[in-house]
C-alpha positions in Angstrom: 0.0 0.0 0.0 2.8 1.9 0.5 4.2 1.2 -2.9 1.2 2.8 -4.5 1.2 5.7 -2.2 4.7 6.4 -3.3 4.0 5.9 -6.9 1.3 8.3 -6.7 3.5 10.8 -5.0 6.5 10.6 -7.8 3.4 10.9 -10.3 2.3 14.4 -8.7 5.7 16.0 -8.1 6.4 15.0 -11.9 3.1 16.2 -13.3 1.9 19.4 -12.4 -0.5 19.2 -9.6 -3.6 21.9 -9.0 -4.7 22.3 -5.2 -7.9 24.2 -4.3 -7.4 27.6 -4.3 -7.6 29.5 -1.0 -10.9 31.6 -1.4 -14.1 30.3 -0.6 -17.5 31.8 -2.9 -19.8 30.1 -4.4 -19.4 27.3 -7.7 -21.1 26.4 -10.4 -24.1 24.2 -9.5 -22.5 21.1 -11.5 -20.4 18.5 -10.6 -17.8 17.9 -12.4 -15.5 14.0 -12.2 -14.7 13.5 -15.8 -11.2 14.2 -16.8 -9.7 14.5 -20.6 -6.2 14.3 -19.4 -6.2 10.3 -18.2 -3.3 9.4 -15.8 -3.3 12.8 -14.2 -3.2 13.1 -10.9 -4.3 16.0 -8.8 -3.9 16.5 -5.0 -6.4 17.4 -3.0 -6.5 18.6 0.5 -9.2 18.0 2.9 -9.7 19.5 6.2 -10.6 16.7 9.2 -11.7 18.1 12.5 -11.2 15.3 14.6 -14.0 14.7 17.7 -12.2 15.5 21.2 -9.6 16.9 19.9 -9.0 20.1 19.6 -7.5 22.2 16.3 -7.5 20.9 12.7 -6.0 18.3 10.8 -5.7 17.2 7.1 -5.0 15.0 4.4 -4.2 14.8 1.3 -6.8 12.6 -1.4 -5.4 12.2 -4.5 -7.5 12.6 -7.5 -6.4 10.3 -10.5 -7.8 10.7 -14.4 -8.9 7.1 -15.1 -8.6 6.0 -18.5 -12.4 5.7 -18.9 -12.0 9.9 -17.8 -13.8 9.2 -14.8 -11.8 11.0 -11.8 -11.1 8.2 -8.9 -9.9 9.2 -5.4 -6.9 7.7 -3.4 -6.1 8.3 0.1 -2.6 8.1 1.2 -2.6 4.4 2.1 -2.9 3.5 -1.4 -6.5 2.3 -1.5 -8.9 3.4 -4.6 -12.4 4.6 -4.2 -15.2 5.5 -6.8 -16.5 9.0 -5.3 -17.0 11.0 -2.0 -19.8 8.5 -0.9 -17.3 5.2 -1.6 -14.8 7.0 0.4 -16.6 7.9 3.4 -18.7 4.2 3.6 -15.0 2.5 3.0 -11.8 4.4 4.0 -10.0 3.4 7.3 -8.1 6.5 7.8 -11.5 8.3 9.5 -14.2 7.4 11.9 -17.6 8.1 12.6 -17.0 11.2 14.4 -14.8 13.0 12.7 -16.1 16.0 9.8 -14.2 16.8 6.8 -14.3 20.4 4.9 -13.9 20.0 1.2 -14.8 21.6 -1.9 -18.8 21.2 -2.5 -17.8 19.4 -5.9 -15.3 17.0 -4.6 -13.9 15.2 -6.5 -13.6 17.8 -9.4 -10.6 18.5 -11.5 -11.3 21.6 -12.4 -8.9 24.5 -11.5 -11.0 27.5 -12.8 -13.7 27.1 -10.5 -14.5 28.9 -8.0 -14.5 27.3 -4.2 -17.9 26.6 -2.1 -17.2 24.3 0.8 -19.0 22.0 2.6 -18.2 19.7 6.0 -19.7 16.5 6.0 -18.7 13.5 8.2 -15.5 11.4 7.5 -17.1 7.7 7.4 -20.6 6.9 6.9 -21.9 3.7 9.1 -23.0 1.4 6.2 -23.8 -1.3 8.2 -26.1 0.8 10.7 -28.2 1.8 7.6 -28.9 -1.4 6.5 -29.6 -2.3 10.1 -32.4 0.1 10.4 -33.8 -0.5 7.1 -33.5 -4.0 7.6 -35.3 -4.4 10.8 -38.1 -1.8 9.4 -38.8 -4.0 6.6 -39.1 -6.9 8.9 -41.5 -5.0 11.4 -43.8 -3.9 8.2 -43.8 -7.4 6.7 -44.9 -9.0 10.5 -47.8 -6.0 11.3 -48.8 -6.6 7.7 -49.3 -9.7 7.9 -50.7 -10.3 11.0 -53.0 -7.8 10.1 -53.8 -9.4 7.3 -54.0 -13.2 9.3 -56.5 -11.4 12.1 -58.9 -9.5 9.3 -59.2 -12.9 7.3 -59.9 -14.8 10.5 -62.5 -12.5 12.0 -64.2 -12.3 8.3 -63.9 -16.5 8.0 -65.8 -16.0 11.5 -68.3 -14.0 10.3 -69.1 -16.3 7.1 -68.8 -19.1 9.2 -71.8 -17.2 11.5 -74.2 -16.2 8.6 -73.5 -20.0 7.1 -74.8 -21.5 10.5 -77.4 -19.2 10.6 -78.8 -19.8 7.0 -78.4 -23.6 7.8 -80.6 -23.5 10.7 -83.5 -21.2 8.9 -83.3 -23.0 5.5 -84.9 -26.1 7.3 -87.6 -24.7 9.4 -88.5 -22.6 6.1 -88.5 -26.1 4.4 -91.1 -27.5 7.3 -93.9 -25.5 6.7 
């Protein structure tokens, strides 16, 4: 992991590398991660405000130009990621509780634009989503269904009633 770390290093200080420029106003409402320039690599810093700690930290993502001209990201250990949401849901480097500032639209190449930034939090808890979602689906599916079990059983009651009860008057209406 290191390896590729390094290798990604040597690749930015041999092709120029654009950082986010120091002003912060408002961008252009779209996102761009497409690159024309594959093999690229940009550097990116992101500010991490770590919980119970106090002052700032940061790292440095490295954006790369796929060959397909999607932009990927790469943390410092090496490991790839598809976009911001891969990243937080899968990187090691952050936890739960810690917020990162970076540009609004991370992971863009772009150099011209102008800066808006947003803080969001450094890992996402995927498996507490699923969690939640997955015991809600379970609680619909059992009040659904037992719904369902007691409003057939009191209607099979209820035929079951008038039956009898046109059983019993069909013969003494046959008697007379």
């Amino acid at each position: 992991m290191c390896a590729a770390a390094m290798t990604l290093a040597v690749l930015m200080v041999a092709s120029p590398s654009s950082a986010a420029t120091p002003h912060v106003q408002a961008s252009s409402a779209t996102r761009q991660t497409r690159c024309d320039s594959p093999g690229k690599v940009f550097a990116q810093k992101v500010i991490v405000a770590h919980k119970g700690k106090k002052g700032l930290d940061s790292i440095t993502l490295f954006l790369v130009c796929r060959p397909n001209g999607n932009v990927g990201i790469v943390d410092h250990e090496g490991k790839s990621y598809q976009d911001l949401d891969d990243f937080r849901a899968n990187n090691e480097i952050l936890g739960e509780d810690d917020e990162i500032t970076l540009p609004r639209d991370f992971p863009s190449v772009d150099t011209s634009r102008e800066l808006e930034l947003m803080t969001v939090s450094g890992k996402t808890n995927s498996i507490a989503s699923w969690v939640w979602w997955l015991t809600g689906g379970i609680a619909l599916v059992v009040f659904t269904s037992g719904g369902g079990t007691l409003w057939l059983r009191a209607r099979r009651r209820t035929a079951r009633a008038s039956a009898s009860d046109d059983v019993m008057a069909t013969p003494s209406a046959t008697g007379e």
